[in-house]
N, C-alpha and C positions, 0 to 999 in steps of 0.2 A: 703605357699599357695598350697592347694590341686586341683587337677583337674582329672576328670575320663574321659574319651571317651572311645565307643564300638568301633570296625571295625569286621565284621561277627561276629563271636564267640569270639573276643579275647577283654578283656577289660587293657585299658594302666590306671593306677592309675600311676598319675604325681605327683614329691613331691620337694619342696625345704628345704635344709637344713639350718646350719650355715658352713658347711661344704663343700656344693658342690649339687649335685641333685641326683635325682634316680628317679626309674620309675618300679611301680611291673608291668610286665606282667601276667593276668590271662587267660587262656583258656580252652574251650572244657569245660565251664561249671564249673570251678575250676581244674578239672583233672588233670592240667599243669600250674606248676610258674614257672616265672624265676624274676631275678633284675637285672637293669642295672644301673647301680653309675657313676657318675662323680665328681670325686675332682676338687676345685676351683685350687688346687695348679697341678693339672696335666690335665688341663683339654683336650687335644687330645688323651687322656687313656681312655676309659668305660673299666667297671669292670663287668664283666656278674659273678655274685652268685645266688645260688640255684634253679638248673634248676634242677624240678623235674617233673615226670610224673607218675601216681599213677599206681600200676604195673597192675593191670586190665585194662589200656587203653595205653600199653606199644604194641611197633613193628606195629604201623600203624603212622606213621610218624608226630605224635606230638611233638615229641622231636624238628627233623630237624625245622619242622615248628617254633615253638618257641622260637630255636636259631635263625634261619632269623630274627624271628621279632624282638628278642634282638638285633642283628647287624643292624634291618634297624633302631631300637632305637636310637642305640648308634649316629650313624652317623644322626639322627636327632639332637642331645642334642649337636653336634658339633665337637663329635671325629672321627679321624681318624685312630685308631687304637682298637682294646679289647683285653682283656686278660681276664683271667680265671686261676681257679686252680684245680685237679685230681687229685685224689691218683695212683700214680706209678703202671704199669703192673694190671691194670682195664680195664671193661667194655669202661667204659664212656671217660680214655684216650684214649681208641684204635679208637672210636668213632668221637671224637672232631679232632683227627690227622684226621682220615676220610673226614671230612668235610671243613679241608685246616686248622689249628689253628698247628700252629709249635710252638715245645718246644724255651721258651726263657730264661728258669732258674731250677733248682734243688734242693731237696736234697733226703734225703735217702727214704721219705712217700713222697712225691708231687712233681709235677709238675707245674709249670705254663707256660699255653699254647696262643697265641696271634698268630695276624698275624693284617698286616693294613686290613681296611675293601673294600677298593678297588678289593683288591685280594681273598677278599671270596664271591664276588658278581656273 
């Protein structure tokens, strides 16, 4: 089952799988995606992938916006916690650390970064 709702400029595309859920965030006109997942088997975990922001509309706070609205997603869909993953000594981990999302695992290319969402409100 599909569902779309606007709020200002951001559109939530709602989706159910066999799997579990998701939800594309688009905003600013398409300019900025992100996705937030929920597995049936983990389901206090949302998974924020592919938050991107098209580099001509980059450093005016679309990004931060974005992830908020990915976190207030997730903690709609019913989690309590997100995680995400970065390539090691980047932009976008030094970024995400910024914004409260602490390393929770490694290896030599990635990171993945989470925090409960209580504590990045």
């Amino acid at each position: 089952m599909e569902k779309m709702t606007m709020k200002s400029d951001i559109i939530f595309h709602r989706n159910t799988w066999n799997w579990g859920r998701s939800t594309i965030i688009i905003a600013h006109s398409g300019c900025a995606v992100v996705t937030v997942s929920i597995e049936d088997e983990t389901p206090r975990v949302a998974w924020i992938s592919g938050l991107s922001v098209h580099r001509l509309f980059r450093n005016n706070g679309y990004g931060t916006e974005l992830l908020k609205a990915a976190i207030a997603e997730a903690e709609r869909m019913g989690a309590s916690e997100v995680e995400l993953a970065a390539e090691l000594n980047t932009f976008p981990e030094r970024w995400y650390r910024r914004l409260g999302l602490e390393e929770r695992r490694s290896d030599e290319k990635l990171v993945i970064l989470g925090n409960e969402i209580m504590k990045l409100k």
